[in-house]
DOPAMI-119415 format. One line per 8 residues: number of its first residue (from 1); their letters; for each residue x negated, y negated, z negated of N, C-alpha, C. Coordinates in steps of 0.02 Angstrom, whole numbers, plus 50000, padded with zeros to 5 digits. Each point is the difference from the previous one (the first is absolute). Layout:
BEGIN
NUM) A) X,Y,Z,X,Y,Z,X,Y,Z; ...
***
This chain:
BEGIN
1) XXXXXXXX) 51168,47769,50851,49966,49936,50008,49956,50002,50063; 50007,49950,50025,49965,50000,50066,49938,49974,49984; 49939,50035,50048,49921,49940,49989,49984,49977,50061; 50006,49937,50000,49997,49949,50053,49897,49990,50017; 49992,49958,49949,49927,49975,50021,49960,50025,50015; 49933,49997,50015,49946,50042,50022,49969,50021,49955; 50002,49954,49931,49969,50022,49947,50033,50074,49954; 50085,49978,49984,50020,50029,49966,50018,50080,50046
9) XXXXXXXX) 49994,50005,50090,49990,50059,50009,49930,50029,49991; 49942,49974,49993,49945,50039,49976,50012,50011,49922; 50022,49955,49974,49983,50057,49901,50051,50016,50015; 50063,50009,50045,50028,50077,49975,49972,50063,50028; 49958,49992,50068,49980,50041,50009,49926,50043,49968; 49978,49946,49965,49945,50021,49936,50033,50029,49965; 50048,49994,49965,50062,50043,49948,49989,50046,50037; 50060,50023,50068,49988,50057,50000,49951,50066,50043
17) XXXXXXXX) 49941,49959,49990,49960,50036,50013,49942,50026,49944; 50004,49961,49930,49995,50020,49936,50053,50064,49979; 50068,49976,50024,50039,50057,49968,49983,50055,50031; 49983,50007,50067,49991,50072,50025,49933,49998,50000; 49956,49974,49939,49907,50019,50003,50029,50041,49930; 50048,49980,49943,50007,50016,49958,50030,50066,49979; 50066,50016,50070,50006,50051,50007,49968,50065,50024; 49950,49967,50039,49952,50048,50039,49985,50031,49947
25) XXXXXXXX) 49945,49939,49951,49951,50045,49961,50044,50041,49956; 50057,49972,49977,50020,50053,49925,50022,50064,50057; 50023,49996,50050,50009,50087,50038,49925,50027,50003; 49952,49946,50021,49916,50016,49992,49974,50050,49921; 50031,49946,49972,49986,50040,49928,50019,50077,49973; 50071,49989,50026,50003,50073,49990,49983,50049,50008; 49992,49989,50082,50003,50054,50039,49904,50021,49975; 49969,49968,49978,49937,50002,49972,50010,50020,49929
33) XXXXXXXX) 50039,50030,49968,50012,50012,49945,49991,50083,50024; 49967,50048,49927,49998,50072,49997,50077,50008,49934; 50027,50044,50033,50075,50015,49958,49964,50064,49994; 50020,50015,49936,49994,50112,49987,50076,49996,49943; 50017,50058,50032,50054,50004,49957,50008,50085,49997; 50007,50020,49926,50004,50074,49977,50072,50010,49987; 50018,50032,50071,50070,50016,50008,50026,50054,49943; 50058,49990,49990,50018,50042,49937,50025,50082,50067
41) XXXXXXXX) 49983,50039,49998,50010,50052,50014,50036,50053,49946; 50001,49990,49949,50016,50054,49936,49931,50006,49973; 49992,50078,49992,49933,50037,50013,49939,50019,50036; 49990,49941,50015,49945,50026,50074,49971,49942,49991; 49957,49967,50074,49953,49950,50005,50040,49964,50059; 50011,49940,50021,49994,49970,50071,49971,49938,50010; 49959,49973,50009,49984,49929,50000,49988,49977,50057; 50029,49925,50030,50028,49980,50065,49948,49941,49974
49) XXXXXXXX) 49960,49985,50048,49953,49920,50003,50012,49965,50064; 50015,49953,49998,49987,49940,50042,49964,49951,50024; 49945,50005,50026,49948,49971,50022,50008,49937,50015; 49941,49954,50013,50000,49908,50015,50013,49999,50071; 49964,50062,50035,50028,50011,50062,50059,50011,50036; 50045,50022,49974,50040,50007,50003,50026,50090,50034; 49944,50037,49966,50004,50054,50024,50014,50057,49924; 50024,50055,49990,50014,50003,49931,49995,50099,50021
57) XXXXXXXX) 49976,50023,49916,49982,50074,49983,50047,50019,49959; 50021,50065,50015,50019,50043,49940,49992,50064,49966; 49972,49995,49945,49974,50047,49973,50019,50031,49956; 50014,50049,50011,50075,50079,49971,50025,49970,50026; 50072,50052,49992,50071,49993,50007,50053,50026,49950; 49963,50011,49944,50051,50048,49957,50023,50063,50014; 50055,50020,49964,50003,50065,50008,50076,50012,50046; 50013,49956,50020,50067,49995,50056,49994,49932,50034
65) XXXXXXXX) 50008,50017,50062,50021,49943,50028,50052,49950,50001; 50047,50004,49954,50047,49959,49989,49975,49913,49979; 49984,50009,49945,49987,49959,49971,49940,49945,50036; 49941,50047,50018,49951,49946,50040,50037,49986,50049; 50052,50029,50058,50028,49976,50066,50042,49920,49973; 50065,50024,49952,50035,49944,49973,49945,49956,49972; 49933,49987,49962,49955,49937,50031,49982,49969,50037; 49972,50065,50047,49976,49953,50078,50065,49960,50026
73) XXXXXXXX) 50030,50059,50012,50079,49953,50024,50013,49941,49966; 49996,49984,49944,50029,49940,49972,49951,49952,50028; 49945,50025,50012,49944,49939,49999,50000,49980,50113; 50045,50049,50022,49986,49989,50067,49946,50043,50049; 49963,50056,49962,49942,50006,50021,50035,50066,50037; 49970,49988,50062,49992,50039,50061,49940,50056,50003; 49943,49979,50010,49934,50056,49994,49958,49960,49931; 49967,50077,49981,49946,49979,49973,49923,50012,50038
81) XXXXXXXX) 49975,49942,49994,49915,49994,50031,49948,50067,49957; 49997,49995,49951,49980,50053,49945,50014,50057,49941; 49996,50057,50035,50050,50045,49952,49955,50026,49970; 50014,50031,49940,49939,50034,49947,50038,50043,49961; 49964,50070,50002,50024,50055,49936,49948,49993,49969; 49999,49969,49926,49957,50030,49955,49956,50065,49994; 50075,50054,49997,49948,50047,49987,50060,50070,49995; 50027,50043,50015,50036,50035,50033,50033,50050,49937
89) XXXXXXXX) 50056,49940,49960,50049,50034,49971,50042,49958,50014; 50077,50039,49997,50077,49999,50010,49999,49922,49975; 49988,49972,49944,50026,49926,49966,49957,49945,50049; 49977,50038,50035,49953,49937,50037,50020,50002,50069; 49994,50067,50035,50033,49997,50082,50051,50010,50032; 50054,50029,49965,50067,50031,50001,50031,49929,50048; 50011,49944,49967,50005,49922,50019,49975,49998,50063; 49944,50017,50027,49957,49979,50067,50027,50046,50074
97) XXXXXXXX) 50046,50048,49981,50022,50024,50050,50040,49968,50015; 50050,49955,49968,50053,49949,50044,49956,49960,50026; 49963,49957,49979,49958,49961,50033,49973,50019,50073; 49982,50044,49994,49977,50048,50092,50091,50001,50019; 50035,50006,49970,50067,50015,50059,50010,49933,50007; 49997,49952,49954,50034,49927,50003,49981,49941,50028; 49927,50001,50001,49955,49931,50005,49941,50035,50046; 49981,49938,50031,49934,50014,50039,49951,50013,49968
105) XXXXXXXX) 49950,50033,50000,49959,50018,49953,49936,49984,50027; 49941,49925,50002,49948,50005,50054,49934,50032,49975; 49993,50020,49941,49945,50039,49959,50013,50034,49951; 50001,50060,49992,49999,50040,49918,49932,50015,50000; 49975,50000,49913,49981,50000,49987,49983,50059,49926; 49960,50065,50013,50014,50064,49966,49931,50013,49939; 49997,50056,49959,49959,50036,49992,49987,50063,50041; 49968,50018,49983,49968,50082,50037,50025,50038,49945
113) XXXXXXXX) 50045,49995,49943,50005,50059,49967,50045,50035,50023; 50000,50071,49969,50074,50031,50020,50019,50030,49955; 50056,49982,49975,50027,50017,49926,50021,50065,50032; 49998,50073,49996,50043,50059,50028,50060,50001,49979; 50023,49975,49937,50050,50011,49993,50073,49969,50027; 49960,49955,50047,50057,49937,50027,49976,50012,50093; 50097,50006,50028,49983,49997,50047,49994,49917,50020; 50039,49959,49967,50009,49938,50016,49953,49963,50032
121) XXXXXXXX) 49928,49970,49961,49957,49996,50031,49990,49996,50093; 49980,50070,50003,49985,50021,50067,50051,49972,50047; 50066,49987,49971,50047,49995,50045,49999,49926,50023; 49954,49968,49947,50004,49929,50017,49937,49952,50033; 49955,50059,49988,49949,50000,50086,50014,50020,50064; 50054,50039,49997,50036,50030,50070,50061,49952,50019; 49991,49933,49948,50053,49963,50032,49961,49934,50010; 49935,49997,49980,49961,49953,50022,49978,49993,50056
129) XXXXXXXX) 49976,50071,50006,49980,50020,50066,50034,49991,50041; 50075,50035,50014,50051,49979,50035,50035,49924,50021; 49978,49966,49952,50016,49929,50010,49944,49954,50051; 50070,49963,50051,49947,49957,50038,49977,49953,49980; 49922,50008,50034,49956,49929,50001,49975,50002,49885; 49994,50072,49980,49994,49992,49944,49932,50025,49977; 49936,49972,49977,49970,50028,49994,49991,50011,49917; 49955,50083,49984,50011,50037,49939,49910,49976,49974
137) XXXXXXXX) 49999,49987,49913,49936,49968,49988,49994,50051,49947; 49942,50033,49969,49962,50027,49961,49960,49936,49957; 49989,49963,49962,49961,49954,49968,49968,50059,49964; 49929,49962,49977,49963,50015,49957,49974,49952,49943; 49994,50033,49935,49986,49940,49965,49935,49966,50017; 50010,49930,49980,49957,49949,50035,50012,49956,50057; 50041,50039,50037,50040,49955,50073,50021,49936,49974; 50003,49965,50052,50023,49954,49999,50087,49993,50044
145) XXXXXXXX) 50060,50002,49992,50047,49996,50041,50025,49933,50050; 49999,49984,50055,50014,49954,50037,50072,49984,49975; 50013,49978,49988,50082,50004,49988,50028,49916,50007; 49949,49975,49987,49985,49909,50002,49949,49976,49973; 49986,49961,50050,49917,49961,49992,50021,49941,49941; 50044,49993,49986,49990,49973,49920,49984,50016,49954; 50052,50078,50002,49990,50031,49921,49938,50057,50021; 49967,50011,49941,49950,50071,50013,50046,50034,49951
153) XXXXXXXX) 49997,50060,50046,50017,50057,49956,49953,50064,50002; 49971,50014,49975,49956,50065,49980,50035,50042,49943; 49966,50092,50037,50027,50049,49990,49957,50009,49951; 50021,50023,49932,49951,50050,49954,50014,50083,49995; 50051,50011,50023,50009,50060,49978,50016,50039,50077; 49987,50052,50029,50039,50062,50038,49967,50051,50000; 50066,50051,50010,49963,50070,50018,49980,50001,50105; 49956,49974,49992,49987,49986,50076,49991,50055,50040
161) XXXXXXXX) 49985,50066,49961,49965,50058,50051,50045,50042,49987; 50043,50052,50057,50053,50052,49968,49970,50021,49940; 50051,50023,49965,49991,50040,49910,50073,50025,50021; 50021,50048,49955,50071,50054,49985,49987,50013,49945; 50044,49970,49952,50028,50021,49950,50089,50010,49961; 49973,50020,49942,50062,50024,49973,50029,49952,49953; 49919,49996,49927,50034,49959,49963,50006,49942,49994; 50052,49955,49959,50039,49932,50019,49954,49947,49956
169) XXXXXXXX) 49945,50022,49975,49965,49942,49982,49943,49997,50045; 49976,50049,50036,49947,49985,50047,50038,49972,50071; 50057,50004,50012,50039,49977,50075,50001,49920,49946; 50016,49968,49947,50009,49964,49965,49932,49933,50036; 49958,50068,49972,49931,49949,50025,49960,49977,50045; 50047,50043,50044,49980,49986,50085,50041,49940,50030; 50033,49950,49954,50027,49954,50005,49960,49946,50035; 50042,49966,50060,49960,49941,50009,50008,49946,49978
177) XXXXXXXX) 49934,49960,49955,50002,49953,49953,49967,49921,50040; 50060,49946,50018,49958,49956,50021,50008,49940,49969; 49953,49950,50026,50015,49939,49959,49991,49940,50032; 50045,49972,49995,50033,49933,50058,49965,49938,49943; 49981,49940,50056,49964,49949,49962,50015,49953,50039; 50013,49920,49983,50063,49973,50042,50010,49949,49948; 49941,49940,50016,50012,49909,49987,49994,50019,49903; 49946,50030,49983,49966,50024,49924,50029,50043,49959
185) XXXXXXXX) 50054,50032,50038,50014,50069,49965,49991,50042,50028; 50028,50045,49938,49955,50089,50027,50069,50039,49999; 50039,50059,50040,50038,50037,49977,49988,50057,50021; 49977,50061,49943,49974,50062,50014,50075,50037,49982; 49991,50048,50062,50054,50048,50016,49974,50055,49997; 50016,50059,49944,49940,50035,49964,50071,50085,50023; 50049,49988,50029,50028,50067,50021,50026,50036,49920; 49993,50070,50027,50020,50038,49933,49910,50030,49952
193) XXXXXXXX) 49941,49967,50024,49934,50022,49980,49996,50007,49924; 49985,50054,49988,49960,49990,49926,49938,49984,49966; 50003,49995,49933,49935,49964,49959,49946,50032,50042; 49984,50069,50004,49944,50047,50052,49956,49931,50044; 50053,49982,50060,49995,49954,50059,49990,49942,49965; 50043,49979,49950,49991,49930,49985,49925,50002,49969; 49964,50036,49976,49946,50000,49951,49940,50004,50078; 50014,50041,50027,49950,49990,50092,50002,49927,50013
201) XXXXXXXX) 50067,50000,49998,49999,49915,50034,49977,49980,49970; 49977,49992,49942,49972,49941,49968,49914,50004,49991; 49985,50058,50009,49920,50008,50020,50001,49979,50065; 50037,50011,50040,49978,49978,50086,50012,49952,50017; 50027,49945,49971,50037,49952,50036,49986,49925,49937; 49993,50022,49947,49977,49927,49945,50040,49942,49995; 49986,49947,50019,50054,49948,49991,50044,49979,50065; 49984,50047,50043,50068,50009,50064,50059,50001,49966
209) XXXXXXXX) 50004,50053,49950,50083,50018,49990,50034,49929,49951; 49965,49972,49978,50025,49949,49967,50082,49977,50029; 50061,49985,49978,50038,49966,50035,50051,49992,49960; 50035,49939,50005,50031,49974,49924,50090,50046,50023; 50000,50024,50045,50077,50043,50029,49986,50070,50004; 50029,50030,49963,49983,50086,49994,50068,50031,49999; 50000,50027,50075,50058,50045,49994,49954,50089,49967; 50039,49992,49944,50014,50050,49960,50003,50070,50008
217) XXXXXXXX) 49921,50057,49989,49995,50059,50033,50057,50038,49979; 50016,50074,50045,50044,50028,49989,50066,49997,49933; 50036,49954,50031,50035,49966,49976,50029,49986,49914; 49922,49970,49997,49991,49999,49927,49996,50067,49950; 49970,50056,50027,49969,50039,49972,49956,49977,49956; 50010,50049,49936,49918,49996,49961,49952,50024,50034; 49980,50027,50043,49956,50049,50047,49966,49961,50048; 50039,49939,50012,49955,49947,50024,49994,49921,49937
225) XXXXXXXX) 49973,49959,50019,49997,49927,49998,49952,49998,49914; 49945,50019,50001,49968,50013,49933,49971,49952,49994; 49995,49970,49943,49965,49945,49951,49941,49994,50048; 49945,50026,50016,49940,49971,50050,50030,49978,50051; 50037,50058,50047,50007,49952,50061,50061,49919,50004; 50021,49992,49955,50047,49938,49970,49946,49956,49987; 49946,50000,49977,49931,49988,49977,49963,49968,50055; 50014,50044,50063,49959,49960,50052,50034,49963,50056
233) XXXXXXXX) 50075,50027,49982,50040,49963,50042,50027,49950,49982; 50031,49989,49927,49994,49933,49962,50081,49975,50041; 50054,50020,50003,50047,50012,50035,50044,49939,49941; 50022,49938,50061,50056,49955,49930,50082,50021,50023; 49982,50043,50063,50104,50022,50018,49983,50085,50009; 50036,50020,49983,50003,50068,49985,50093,50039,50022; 49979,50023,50087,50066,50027,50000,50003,50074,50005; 50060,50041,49985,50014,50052,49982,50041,50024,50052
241) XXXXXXXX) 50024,50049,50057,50030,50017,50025,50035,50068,49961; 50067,49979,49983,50000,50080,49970,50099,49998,49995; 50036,50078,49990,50070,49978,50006,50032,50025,49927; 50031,49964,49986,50070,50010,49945,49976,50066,49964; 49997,50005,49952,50023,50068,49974,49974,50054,50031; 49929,50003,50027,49977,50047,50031,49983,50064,49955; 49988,50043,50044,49987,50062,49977,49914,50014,49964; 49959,49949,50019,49941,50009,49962,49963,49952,49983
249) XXXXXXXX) 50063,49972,49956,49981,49950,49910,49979,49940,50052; 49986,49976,50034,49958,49918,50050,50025,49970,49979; 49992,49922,49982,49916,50009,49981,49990,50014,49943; 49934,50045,49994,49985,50020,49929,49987,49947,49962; 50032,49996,49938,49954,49962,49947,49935,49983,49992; 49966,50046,49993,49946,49988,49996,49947,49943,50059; 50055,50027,50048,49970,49944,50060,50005,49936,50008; 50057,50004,49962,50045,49911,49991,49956,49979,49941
257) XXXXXXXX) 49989,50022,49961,49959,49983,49930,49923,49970,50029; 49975,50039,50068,49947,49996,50011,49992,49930,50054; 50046,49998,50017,50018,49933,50061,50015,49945,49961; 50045,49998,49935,50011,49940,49944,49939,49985,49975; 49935,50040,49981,49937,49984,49951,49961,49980,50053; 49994,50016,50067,49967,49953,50064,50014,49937,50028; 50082,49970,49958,50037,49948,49995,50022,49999,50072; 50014,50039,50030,50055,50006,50066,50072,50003,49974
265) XXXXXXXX) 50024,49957,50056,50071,49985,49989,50034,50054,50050; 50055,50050,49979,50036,50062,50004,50064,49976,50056; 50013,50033,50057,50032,50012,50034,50028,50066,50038; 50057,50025,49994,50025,50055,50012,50054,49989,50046; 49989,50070,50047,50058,49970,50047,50073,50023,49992; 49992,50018,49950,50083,50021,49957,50024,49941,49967; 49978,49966,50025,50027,49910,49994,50023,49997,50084; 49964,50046,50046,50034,49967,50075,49934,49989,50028
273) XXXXXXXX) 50012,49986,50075,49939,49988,50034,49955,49941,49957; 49939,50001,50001,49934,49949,49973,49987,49970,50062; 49985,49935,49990,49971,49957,50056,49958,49936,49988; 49940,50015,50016,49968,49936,49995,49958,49977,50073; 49982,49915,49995,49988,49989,50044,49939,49929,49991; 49937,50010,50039,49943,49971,49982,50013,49957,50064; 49999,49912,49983,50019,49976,50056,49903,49980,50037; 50006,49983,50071,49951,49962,50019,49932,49961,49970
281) XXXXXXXX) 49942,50023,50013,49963,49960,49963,49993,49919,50021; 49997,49977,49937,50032,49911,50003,50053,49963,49989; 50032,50048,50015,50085,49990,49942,49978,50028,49930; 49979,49943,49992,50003,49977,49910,50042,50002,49959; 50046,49962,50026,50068,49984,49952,50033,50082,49993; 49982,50043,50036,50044,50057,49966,49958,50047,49970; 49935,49969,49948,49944,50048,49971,49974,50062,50051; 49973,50019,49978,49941,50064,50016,50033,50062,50010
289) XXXXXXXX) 50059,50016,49960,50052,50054,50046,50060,49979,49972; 50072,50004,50053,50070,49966,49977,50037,50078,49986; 50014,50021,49937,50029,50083,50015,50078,49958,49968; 50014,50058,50062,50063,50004,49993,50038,50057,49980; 50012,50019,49922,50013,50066,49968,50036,49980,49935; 50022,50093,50022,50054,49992,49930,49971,50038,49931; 49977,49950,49950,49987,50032,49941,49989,50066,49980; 49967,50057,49960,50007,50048,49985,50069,49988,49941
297) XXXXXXXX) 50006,50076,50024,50119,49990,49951,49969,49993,49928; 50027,49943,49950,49980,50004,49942,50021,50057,49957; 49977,49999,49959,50025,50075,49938,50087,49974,49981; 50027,50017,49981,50070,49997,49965,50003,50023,49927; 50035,49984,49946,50017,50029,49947,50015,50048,50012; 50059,50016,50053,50031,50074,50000,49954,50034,50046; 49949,49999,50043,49953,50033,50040,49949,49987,50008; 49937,49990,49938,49947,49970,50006,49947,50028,50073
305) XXXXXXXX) 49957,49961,49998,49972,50046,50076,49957,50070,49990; 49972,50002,49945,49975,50070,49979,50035,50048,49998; 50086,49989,49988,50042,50057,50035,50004,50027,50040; 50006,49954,50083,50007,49991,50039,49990,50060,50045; 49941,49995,49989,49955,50054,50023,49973,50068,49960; 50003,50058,50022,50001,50061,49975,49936,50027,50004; 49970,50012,49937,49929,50062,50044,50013,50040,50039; 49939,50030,50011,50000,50035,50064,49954,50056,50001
313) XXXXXXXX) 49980,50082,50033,49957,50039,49967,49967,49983,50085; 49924,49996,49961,49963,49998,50053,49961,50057,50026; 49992,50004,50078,49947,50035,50010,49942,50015,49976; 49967,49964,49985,49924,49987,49972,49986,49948,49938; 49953,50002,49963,50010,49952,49962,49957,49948,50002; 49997,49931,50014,49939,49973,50022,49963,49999,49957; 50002,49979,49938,49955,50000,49939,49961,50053,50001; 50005,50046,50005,49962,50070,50015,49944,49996,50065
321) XXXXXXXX) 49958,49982,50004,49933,50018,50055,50016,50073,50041; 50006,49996,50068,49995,50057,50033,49959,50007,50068; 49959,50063,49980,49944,50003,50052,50018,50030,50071; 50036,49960,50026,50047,50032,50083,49961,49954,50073; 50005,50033,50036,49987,49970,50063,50077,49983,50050; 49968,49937,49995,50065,49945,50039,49980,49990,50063; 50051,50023,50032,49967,49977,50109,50003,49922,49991; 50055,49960,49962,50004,49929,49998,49912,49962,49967
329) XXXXXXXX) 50002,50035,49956,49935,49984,49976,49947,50019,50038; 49986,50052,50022,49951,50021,50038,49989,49949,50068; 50065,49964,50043,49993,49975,50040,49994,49925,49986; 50017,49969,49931,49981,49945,50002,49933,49980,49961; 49974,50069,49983,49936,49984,49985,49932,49994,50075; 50033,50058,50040,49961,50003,50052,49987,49941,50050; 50071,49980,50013,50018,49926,50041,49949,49934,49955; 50040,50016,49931,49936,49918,49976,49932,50021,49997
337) XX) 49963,50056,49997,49924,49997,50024,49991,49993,50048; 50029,50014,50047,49983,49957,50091,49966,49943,49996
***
């Protein structure tokens, strides 16, 4: 159809200059949207965020690089802006060495611990280092991370000052624990830390840790996520990183029991990658956070979920009080009296 008059070429050109105000903003919207999604790795940790900026972190990599690479790849991603090891075992960095061969890497982000028993680790500061234009970060709890002037994210937990150790619940607790906040939610990323740390954090830090998204300490261990600190975190999504049929019982019962009576809703990534996404503040119409996730697997007649999962013999027993000196503890007591 042709537009002849003077009139009817101005309202079409009001049309389409509505259509492309309309398209602007919904690409506006998005791209102002925080995505986190808890990649299914198996057994390990990886979680990939996407910033309003359009700049995005990843933190672990699991325990092979297969699986986190075939993500990025699917999703297009070339470098990551922010790399992070928790805290320096195999299920968490094993993953991060493809990342240094694959993708640009413009910040990692470490502890100071040194597990002795792993060369891995070390190998993945010698590829930080080696990488151009990359700079390597030590946080301490309390920092604040630049990562985007939208979201705050503050650190509660690191082993900030070298320590060397052996055993796997003190490398456990040298975990770095942070917590992203982003248009009235909270999502604390609490690593593999135990009750020990979680019970510090909650003398040092008070109604900081609050946050209704709790990725799930060492992957749903009983050894982490205890009735107090559920208590102050008050958590309504509750995800679990953990794989199939693992070798040590995840998630424990007892933990799932303890996440159901805090009335958090259960997500595991043995359903597949988890993804949710908190749009823009002012986009109303899509509530206060839009998650996009797949159910925890219901029980079955033939495989209820208390099967599922196997005990497990633990190192230590938490119920039991023990009078030990923790470098994790020691340093995040020292850092919050500053």
């Amino acid at each position: 159809m042709r537009i002849t008059t003077p009139a009817a070429k101005k309202n079409h050109m009001r049309m389409l200059l509505a259509c492309l105000a309309l398209v602007l903003f919904s690409a506006s919207g998005l791209r102002a949207q925080l995505k986190v999604s808890f990649v299914n790795v198996g057994q390990g940790d990886a979680i990939y965020i996407e910033f309003p900026n359009g700049r995005n972190a990843l933190i672990d990599g699991g325990p092979s690089g297969v699986l986190i690479d075939s993500f990025l790849k699917s999703k297009g991603v070339t470098k990551i802006d922010y790399l992070a090891l928790t805290h320096p075992h195999s299920d968490h960095y094993r993953g991060l060495k493809k990342i240094f061969s694959d993708y640009q890497v413009n910040n990692y982000y470490d502890t100071k611990a040194e597990n002795v028993d792993a060369i891995g680790d070390n190998n993945l500061r010698e590829l930080a280092a080696a990488e151009p234009g990359c700079a390597t970060h030590y946080p301490k709890p309390g920092d604040n991370l630049n990562w985007d002037s939208k979201v705050t994210i503050k650190v509660f937990n690191a082993c900030w000052e070298p320590v060397q150790m052996h055993n796997n619940d003190e490398t456990n607790n040298c975990s770095l624990v942070m917590r992203l906040y982003y248009n009235g939610n909270g999502i604390l990323l609490t690593g593999d830390a135990n009750s020990e740390i979680e019970t510090e954090m909650l003398s040092h830090f008070k109604s900081g840790l609050q946050s209704n998204i709790l990725k799930v300490g060492h992957h749903g261990s009983r050894t982490s996520t205890s009735d107090a600190f559920l208590a102050r975190v008050r958590p309504d999504y509750a995800f679990i990183s953990v794989g199939v049929n693992n070798n040590y019982g995840h998630p424990h019962m007892e933990t799932l029991g303890r996440l159901r009576n805090a009335g958090a809703k259960i997500y595991l990534t043995t359903a597949g990658t988890q993804s949710f996404t908190i749009p823009a503040p002012g986009r109303d119409a899509l509530g206060p956070v839009n998650l996009i996730v797949t159910e925890e697997p219901a029980a079955t007649a033939e495989k209820p979920v208390e099967e599922r999962f196997s005990p497990v013999n633990l190192a230590w027993d938490p119920s039991i009080p023990e009078d030990w000196s923790s470098a994790a503890l020691s340093q995040l007591k020292d850092q919050a009296a500053r």
